[in-house]
Structures are given as C-alpha cells and as structure tokens.
C-alpha positions in Angstrom: 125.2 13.7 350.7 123.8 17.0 349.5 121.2 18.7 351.4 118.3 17.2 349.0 119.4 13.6 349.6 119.2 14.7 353.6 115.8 15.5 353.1 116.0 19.4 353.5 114.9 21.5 351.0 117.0 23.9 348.8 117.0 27.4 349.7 114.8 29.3 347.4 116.2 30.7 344.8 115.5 33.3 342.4 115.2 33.1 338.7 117.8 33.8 336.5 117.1 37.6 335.0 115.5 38.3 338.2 111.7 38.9 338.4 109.2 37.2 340.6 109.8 35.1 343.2 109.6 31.6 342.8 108.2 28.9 344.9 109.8 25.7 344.5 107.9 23.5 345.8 104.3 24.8 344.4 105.8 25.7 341.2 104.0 29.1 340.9 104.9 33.0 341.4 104.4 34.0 345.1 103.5 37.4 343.9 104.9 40.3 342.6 108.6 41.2 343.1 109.1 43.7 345.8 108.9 47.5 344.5 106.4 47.2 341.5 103.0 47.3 340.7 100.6 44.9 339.4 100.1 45.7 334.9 96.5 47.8 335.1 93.4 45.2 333.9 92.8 45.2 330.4 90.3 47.5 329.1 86.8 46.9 328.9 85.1 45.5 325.6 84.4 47.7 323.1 84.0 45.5 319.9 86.3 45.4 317.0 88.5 47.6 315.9 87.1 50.5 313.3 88.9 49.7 310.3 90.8 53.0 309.1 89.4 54.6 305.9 91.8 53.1 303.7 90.6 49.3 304.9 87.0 50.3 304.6 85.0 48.2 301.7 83.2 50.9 299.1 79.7 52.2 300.0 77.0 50.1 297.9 75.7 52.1 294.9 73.0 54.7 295.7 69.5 54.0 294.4 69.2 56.7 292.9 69.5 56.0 289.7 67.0 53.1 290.3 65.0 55.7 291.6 64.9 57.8 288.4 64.9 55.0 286.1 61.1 53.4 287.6 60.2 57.4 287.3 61.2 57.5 283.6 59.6 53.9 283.2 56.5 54.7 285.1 56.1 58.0 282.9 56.5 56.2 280.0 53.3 54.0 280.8 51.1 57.1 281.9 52.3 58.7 278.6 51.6 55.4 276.5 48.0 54.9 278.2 47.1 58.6 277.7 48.3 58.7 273.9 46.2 55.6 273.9 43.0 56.8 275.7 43.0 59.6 273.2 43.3 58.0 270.3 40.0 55.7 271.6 38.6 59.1 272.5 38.9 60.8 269.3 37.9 57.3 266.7 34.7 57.0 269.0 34.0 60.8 267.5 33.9 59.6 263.6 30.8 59.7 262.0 30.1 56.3 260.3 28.3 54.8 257.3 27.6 52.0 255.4 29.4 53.2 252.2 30.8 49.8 251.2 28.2 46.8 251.1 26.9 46.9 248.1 26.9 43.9 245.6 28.5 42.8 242.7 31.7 44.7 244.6 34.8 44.6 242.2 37.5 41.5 243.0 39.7 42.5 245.3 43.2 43.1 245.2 46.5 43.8 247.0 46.8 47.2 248.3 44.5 49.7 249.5 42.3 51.6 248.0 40.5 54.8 249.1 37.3 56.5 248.1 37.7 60.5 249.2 34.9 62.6 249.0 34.5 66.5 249.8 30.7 67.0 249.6 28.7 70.1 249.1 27.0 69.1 252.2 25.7 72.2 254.7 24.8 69.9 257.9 25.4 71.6 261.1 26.2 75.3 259.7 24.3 78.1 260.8 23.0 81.4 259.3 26.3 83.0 260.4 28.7 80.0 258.8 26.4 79.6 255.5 27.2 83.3 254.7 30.9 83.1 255.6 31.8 80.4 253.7 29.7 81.5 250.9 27.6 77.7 251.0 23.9 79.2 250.4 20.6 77.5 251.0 21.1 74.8 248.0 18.8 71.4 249.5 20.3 68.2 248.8 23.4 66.9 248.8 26.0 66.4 246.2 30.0 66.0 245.7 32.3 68.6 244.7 35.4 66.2 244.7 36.1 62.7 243.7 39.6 61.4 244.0 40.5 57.7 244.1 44.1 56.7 246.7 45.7 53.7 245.9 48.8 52.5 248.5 50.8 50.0 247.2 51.2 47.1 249.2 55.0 46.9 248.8 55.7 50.0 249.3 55.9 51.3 246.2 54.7 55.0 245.1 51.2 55.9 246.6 48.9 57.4 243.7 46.4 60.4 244.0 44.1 60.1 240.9 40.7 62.8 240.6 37.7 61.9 239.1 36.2 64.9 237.6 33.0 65.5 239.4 31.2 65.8 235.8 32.7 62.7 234.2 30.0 60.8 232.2 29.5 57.3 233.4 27.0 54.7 234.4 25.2 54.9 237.6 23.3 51.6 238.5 19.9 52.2 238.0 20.0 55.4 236.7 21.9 55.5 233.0 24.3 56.9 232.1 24.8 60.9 233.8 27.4 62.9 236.1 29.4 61.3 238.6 28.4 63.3 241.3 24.7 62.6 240.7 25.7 59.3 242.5 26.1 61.2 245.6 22.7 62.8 245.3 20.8 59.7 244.3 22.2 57.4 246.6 24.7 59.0 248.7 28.2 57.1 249.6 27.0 53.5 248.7 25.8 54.2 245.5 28.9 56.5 244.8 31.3 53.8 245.6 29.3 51.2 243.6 29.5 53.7 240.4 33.3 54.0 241.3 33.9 50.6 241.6 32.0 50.0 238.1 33.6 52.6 236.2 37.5 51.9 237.1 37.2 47.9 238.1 38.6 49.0 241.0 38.0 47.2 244.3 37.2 50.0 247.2 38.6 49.3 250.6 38.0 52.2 252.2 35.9 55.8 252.0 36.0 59.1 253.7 33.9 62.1 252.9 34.2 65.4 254.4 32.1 68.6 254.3 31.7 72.4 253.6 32.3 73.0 257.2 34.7 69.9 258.3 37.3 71.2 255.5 37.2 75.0 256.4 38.0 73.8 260.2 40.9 71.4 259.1 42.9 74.4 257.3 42.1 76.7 260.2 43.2 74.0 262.7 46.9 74.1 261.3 47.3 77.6 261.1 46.3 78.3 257.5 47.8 76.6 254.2 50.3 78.3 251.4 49.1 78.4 247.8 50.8 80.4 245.0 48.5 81.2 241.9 49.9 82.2 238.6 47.6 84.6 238.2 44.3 86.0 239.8 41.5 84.4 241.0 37.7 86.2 240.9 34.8 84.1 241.4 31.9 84.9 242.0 29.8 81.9 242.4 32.7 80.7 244.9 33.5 84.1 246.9 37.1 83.4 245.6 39.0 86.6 245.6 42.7 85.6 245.3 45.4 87.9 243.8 48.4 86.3 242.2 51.4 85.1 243.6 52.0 83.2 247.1 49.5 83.7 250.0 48.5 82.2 253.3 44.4 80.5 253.0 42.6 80.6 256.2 39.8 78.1 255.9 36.8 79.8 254.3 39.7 81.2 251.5 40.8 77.7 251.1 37.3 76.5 250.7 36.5 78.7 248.0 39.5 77.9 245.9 38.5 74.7 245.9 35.1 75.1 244.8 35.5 78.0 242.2 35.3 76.2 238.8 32.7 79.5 236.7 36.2 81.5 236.4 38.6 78.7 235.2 39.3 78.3 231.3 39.7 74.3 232.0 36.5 74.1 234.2 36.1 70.7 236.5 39.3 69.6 234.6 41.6 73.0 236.1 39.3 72.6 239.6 40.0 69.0 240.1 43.6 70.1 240.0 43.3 73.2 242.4 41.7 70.6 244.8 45.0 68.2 244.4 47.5 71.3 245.0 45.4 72.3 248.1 45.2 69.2 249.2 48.7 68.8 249.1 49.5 71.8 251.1 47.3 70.3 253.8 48.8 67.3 253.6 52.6 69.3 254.4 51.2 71.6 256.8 49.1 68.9 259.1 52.5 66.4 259.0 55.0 69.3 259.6 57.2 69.4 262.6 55.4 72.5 263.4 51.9 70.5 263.7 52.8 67.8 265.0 55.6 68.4 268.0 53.2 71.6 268.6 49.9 70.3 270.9 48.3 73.7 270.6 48.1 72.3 266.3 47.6 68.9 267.1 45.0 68.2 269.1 42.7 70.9 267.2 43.6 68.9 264.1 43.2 65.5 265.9 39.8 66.9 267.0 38.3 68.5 264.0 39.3 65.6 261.8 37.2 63.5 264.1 34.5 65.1 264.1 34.3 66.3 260.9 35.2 63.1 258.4 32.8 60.5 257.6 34.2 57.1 257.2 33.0 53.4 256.7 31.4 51.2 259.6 34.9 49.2 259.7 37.2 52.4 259.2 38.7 53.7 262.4 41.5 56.0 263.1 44.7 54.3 262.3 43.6 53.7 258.8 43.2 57.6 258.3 46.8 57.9 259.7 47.9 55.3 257.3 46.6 57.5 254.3 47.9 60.4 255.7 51.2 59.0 255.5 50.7 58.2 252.1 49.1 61.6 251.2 52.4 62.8 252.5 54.7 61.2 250.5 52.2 62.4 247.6 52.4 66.2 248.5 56.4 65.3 249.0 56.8 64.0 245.5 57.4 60.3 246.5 54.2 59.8 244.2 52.1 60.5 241.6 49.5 63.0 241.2 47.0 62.8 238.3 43.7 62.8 237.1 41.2 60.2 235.1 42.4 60.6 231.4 40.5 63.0 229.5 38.4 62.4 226.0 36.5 64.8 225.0 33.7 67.3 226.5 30.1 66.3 225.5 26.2 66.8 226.6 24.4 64.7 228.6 20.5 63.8 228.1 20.1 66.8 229.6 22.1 69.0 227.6 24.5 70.0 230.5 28.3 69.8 229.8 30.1 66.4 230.7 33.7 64.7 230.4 34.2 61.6 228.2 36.7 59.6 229.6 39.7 58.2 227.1 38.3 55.0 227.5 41.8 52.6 226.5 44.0 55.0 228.3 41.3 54.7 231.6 41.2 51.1 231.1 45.4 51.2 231.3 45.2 53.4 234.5 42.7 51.8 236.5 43.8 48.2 235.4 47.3 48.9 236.9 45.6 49.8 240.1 43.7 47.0 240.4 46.9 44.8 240.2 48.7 47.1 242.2 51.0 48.2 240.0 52.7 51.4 239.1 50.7 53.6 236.6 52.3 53.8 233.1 53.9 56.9 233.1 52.9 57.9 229.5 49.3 58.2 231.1 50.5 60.6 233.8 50.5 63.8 231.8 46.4 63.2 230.3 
C-alpha cells in the first residue's frame, strides 16, 4: 500500500517551476519562497489616467464671438432707437396749419400731390437779418413761389410743375386776380382752394417755407452751385451775380430766386430760376457728402424743421418721401415744367398778369389728376 492508503501524508512537495511553497493539505501558499521579497503595495489612488494630448477631445468654441455678436446687436438697437428718437424730436419742431379743409375739395386721386410754397414772409428776422437778406419792412404776407409736385403712384416719373405767382385765375370770393393774392387774402387754405380750383387737381399735401427758413437750408449744406449764362444785377433783389458757375451761400441764393425787375421773361424766366435752384438743393441736401456727413445733416435735419410749415396731418416722413422725389427731379428721372403759357394781360387793376393756355392747362392738369404722365408736347410751353 502506498504511504496515502497507510494514512500518512505525502511529503510536501514543491511546485513544478519552483516558487512558493505549497501546503498540501490547506491548499494555500505558506509564504514567500526563501530569499525574496514581498512585490511593494500598489500605489495610492490618484484618479484616471490624463489622457495624452493626442486623446484629448477639442476645447469647446470660445464665446467670443457670441460676445461680439450681442455687442453688434445691442448697438444696433441703441442706434435704431436714437435714429428713431430724433426723427420724433425733429417732426415735433414743424410748424403746423390747417391748409387743407376747405370745401368743395377736388375728387381725389391716386398719387400724391404737393402744394409748395416759398413765401415773402419776414417772421422771426431781425433788423440785422432784414438788411442781409435784402427782405425790407413790406407788412403782410404774400408768395413768391407756387409749384405743384405730383408722385406717381406706380412709380412712374415724379413731376415739378410752377405756377407763375402772377397767373390770372379765380380766387373764391374775390374774382378773378393774381395767384399769390390768395396767399395774402387768405393764407394757405385759401391758396390751396384756388389751386385746387384752377388745375382740378386734388391737394394732398402743402409745405411753405420762408425768407429766412430758405437762406438757412442752402447755408446748412454748404452752399449750392448755379451757373448763369450771363450776368445778374438786380436791384430790387440785391442780386449781384456775374456769369458763369459759382457757389450761392444762402442770402445769394435767396436773391436769385426773388429777382424778377432784371429778367427779359419776368415771373415766367423767375419761376424757372426757382426750379434750377431748387434742383441744386435738392443734389446737394441728398449727396453722399450731406448725408454720410453729420456735421451737414443734422443742421439740415434741424433747419428744415423748424423752418417749413406743413399741414396738421403732414409729418416728417412725408417730406422725406418728396425729397426723394425732388431728387429724381433734379437727377432727370422727371419732368420739370411750368403751367402753359397764353398770353400776358391786365388785371382790373391794370397790373401785368399771365393768361393761362387754357386747352393745353386743361391737358396738363387733367393727366395729373389721373396720375398719368404729362403729354410730352406740353412739356416745352
């Protein structure tokens, strides 16, 4: 029998390879084999492993750019409420009337239709201004241009038409006189009534400007080109112009408008030296050099506010509307003309007057009132 089957146990052995002793019986290491040393503990926690910078997942984007884009946006705003405020700021500054309730108003029609009038009018200048822009002591208050503005409502070509200050028509309640007489008898209402009257033409809007209001406007953009084909001396005016091209400040530009005593075509050759100044307003007040230039523009903004006149229901944005259409005027995207001439005659008081060319008005004004273009045979009377 072999010593297991005796009862004895078997001599211990060691494992094959060598290593730790083995216990037979227990089935577990009795410790370490004789001439080594225990493997050191493992080393403390220390949390995952760093990823090398290869392994590493990309930073999130910087908000930066968010940053600068609510900056932009929130500029934007302050920029949009400011423009707002002073465009508020500046309509509250118009001077208002009741120009345009008046009955037995002509039907209206598509488009729009403006009513401008410079006036002779001497309201807020003193001693000093009177004398520099030549305005004198005269009382009253009368208009030393008429021009009717019809804007398409398609739009088609804008149209500038002047009515001769000393065109013979009926004024309700007062015959048959001058146009500007209107003005003096019953100031803008009764102007726009005899407007309306004369041409069948419905008036939407008005806007009258004075002595004083004007000369500021050319000052406020720096002055306003005008070439002359020959001299200008005027006495009655204070115009003093040589010929050829020249920069008007505003007293200059005010007297070019207003001489008429020197001009072979008297209110005829004025009414059209008011259109050609006009015009250069019009180019200089919309140029790139007004408008980007704030040292221009809010001198302009300002002395148009204060100096125009306007209906009760005209604000702001409708004088930007017609100077966008004055614009395309002055720039030859429309017509420039005046009420078609007849004949000179007297009135009852013996003074010179314009007689209208009654079928070619009635043509003219006709096509306005159904907002279409003017007939272009009519453009040249």
């Amino acid at each position: 029998m072999s010593d297991w089957s005796a009862g004895q146990p078997p001599r211990s052995r060691r494992p094959q390879g060598g290593g730790e002793r083995y216990d037979y019986y227990r089935g577990a290491p009795s410790g370490p084999p004789p001439g080594r040393r225990p493997p050191p503990p493992p080393p403390p926690h220390q949390g995952p492993r760093r990823p090398m910078d290869d392994e590493r997942p990309p930073p999130p984007p910087r908000r930066k750019q968010k940053r600068w884009g609510r900056r932009i946006g929130i500029t934007l705003v302050v920029l949009v409420l400011l423009l707002g405020g002073l465009v508020i700021y500046f309509d509250s500054m118009l001077q208002r009337t009741d120009a345009l309730s008046f009955s037995g108003q002509a039907p209206d029609s598509s488009g729009s239709n403006w009513l401008l009038v410079g006036s002779d009018s001497r309201e807020g200048l003193d001693d000093a201004q009177r004398e520099e822009l030549s305005a004198g002591d005269a009382g009253g208050q009368r208009t030393d241009s008429v021009m009717l503005v019809h804007i398409p409502s398609g739009g088609g070509q804008p149209a500038l038409i002047s009515l001769p200050r000393d065109s013979y028509v009926e004024i309700p309640g007062h015959g048959k006189t001058k146009l500007n007489a209107a003005f003096s008898f019953g100031g803008p209402q009764l102007l726009a009534e005899t407007v309306e009257k004369a041409t069948g033409v419905h008036i939407d809007h008005y806007a009258e400007i004075g002595f004083g209001g004007f000369s500021d406007l050319v000052n406020a953009v720096g002055g306003v080109e005008i070439c002359l084909d020959k001299p200008m001396d005027d006495d009655m005016a204070n115009a003093h112009l040589p010929a050829g091209c020249q920069e008007l400040d505003g007293p200059q530009a005010l007297a070019f408008v207003r001489a008429r005593y020197s001009l072979k075509g008297g209110d005829l050759e004025r009414a059209e030296n008011q259109r050609k100044l006009l015009g250069a307003l019009v180019n200089k007040a919309t140029s790139p050099s007004t408008l980007i230039n704030p040292f221009r523009l809010f001198p302009l903004a300002s002395s148009a506010s204060k100096t125009f006149v306007v209906n009760d229901s005209d604000h702001l944005w409708h004088l930007a509307s017609l100077g966008l259409a004055m614009g395309d005027i002055s720039g030859g995207e429309g017509v420039t003309t005046s009420a078609p001439f007849g004949r000179f005659g007297k009135d009852s008081d013996g003074g010179s007057v314009i007689v209208w060319d009654s079928k070619a008005a009635s043509r003219m004004f006709d096509a306005i009132a159904n907002d279409q273009p003017i007939p272009p045979d009519l453009l040249n009377k």
